[in-house]
N, C-alpha and C positions, 0 to 999 in steps of 0.2 A: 801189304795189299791182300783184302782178301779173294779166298781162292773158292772158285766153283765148283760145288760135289754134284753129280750125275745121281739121281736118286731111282734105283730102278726095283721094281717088284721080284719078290721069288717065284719060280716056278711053280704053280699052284692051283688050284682049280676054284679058289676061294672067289664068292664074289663081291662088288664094290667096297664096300667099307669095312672088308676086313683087311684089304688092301690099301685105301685110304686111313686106315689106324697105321699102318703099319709103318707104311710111307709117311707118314707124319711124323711118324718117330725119330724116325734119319736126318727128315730135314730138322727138328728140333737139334738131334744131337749135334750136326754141323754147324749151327747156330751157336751153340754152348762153344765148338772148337772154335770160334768168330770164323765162319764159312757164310758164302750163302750155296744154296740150292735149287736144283733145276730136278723136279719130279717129272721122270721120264717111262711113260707107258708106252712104250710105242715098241716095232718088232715080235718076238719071239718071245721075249717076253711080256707081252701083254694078255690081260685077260682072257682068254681065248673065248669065252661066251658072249664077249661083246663085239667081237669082230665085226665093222660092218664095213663094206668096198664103198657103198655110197658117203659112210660116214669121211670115210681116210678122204675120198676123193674133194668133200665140202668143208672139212676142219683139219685135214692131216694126218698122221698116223698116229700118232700119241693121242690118246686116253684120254688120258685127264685133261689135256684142254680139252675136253670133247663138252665137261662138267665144273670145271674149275679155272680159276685163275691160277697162275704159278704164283707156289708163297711169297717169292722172294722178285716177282715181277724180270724174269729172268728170261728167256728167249733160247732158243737152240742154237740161235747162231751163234753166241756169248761162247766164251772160248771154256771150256771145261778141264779143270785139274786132273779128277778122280774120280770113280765112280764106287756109290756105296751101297749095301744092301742088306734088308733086314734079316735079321737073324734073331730067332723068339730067344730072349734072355742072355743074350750077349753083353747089352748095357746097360748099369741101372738106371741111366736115364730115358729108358724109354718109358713110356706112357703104359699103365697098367692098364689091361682088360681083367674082362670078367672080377673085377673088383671097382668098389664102390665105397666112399665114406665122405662125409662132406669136406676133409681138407685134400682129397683126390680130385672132387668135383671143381673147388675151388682151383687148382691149378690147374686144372684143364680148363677153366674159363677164364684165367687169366690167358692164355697163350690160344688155343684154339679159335676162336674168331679173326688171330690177325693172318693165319695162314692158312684156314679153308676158307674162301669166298666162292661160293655159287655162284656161276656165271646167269647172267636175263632169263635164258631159255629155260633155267630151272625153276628160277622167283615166277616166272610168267607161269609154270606148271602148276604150280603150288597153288599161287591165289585164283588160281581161275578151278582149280576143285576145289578151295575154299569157299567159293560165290555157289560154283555148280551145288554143292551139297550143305548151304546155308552154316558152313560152319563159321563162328566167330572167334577165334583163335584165344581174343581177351577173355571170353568165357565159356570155354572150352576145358574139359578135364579129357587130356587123349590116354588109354590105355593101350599099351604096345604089350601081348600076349607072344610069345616065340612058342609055337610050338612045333609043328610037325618036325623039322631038320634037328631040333634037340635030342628028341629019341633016340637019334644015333651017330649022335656027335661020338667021336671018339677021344676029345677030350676029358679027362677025367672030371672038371672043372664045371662041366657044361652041361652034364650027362644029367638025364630026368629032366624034372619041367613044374613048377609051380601049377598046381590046382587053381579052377574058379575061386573056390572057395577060400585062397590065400587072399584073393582080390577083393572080394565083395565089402567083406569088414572097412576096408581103406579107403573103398569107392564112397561106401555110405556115412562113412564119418566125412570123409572131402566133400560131397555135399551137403551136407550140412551144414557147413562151415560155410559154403560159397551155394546161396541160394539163389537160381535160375539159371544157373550153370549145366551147361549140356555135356554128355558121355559121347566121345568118338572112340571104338572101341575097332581098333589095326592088329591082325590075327593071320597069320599061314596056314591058319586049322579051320576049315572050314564047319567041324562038327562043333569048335570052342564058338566062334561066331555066333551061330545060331541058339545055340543053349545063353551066350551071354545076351542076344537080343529076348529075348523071351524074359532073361530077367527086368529088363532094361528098355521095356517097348519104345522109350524115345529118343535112346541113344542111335548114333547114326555109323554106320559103316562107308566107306570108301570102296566100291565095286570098282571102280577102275583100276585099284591093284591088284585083284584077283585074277587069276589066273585061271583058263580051261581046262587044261592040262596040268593036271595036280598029280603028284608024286609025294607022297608022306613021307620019304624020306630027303628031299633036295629042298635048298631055297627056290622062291617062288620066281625070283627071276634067274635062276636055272633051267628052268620048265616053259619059261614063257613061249607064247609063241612070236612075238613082237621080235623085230629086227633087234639086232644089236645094240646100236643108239638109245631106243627106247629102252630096253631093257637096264638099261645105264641111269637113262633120263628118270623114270621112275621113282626109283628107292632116294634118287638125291633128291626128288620133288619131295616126297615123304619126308625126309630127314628134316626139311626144311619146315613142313609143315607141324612136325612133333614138337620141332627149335619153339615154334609159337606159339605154342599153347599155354595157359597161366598155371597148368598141373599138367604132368606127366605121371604116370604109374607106369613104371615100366619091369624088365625083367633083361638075363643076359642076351644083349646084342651091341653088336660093333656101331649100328645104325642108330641104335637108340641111345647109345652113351656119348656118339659125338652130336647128335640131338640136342641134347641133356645139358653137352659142354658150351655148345653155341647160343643158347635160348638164355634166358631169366628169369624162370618159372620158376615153379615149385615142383622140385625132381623128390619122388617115392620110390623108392629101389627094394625088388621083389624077390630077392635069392633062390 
């Protein structure tokens, strides 16, 4: 018979989907032990930037149903063995970050779409800024730029930031390749935005992720001023939206590689 692993996050100030990589990974490895799992956000250990009283009161305390389906279609009530918890480099079966190669990509798109599924309220975020800002996802080249929170990432891995000018070469040869295809160009740098529109007068940006309250050293939805919910709701609208684009150029993020893993595109990884 198998048994139920409790999948809970570390105490952490990390947001969404470095959470969601991580949590992925456990429930993966209980899979491998033939487990199924029950990803569990809820309490004291839960995100603390996403807390919302209205949210707990209309979906629960857990998290992640807030955004997700359970991998393993599992329920709280279901009776629980163990409970397990990520720990960076404990086992090699966890899911590599900050790494990239096409037989990495390939095994995360074998397994990744059957256990993150976006719940409506996410797909409904998505296409309706997809209609709002005329974007067509089939011809579509999105550029995901990380920058401001890299600067002072204290991972060694993470630390500095690809230049425009890594991008542009890539950009220009992908349209070439793919004539009437449009640039969506998704940036935490408000100075990289505007330098990349200028090159790019037709390329389109997403204002709606933007935030007011900008911090060059935090993620955007750490700053936000949006309730908690939202602040959640957001970056998994994006995720979704990066998943369908026909190109991605991307660089290092948790959001942009489970992107990368759930879509069919054509993934450009920008070290």
């Amino acid at each position: 018979m198998k048994k139920i692993i409790r999948v809970v996050r570390p105490t952490n100030n990390f947001t969404l989907f470095s959470n969601v990589f991580s949590s992925l990974s456990v429930v993966y490895l209980a899979e491998l032990h033939g487990h199924l799992a029950y990803v569990d956000w809820s309490g004291e250990l839960a995100p603390s930037v996403y807390q919302d009283i209205d949210a707990i009161s209309k979906f629960g305390p857990n998290i992640w149903d807030w955004y997700f389906e359970q991998p393993h279609c599992i329920s709280s009530d279901d009776t629980i063995s163990d409970t397990w918890i990520f720990v960076d480099g404990e086992h090699k079966e966890y899911f590599k970050y900050d790494y990239f190669t096409p037989e990495d990509m390939a095994h995360k798109r074998s397994i990744f779409p059957r256990l993150l599924r976006p719940l409506k309220a996410v797909h409904d975020l998505a296409y309706s800024l997809f209609k709002e800002y005329g974007i067509d996802p089939s011809k579509t080249v999105a550029v995901q730029f990380r920058g401001n929170d890299s600067l002072h990432d204290t991972i060694p891995s993470r630390k500095g930031r690809p230049t425009l000018s890594h991008y542009y070469g890539i950009i220009n040869e992908v349209l070439g390749r793919n004539p009437g295809f449009r640039i969506w160009i998704q940036t935490d740098d408000a100075e990289i935005s505007n330098d990349f529109i200028k090159k790019y007068p037709d390329s389109v940006k997403v204002k709606y992720f933007e935030t007011i309250h900008h911090a060059s050293n935090l993620y955007t939805d750490l700053v936000s001023p949006k309730p908690g919910y939202q602040r959640g709701l957001d970056p998994a609208a994006m995720m979704v939206m990066l998943s369908r684009c026909a190109v991605m150029i991307k660089s290092v993020s948790n959001l942009a590689d489970i992107a990368a893993a759930l879509g069919n595109g054509e993934i450009i990884h920008i070290p």
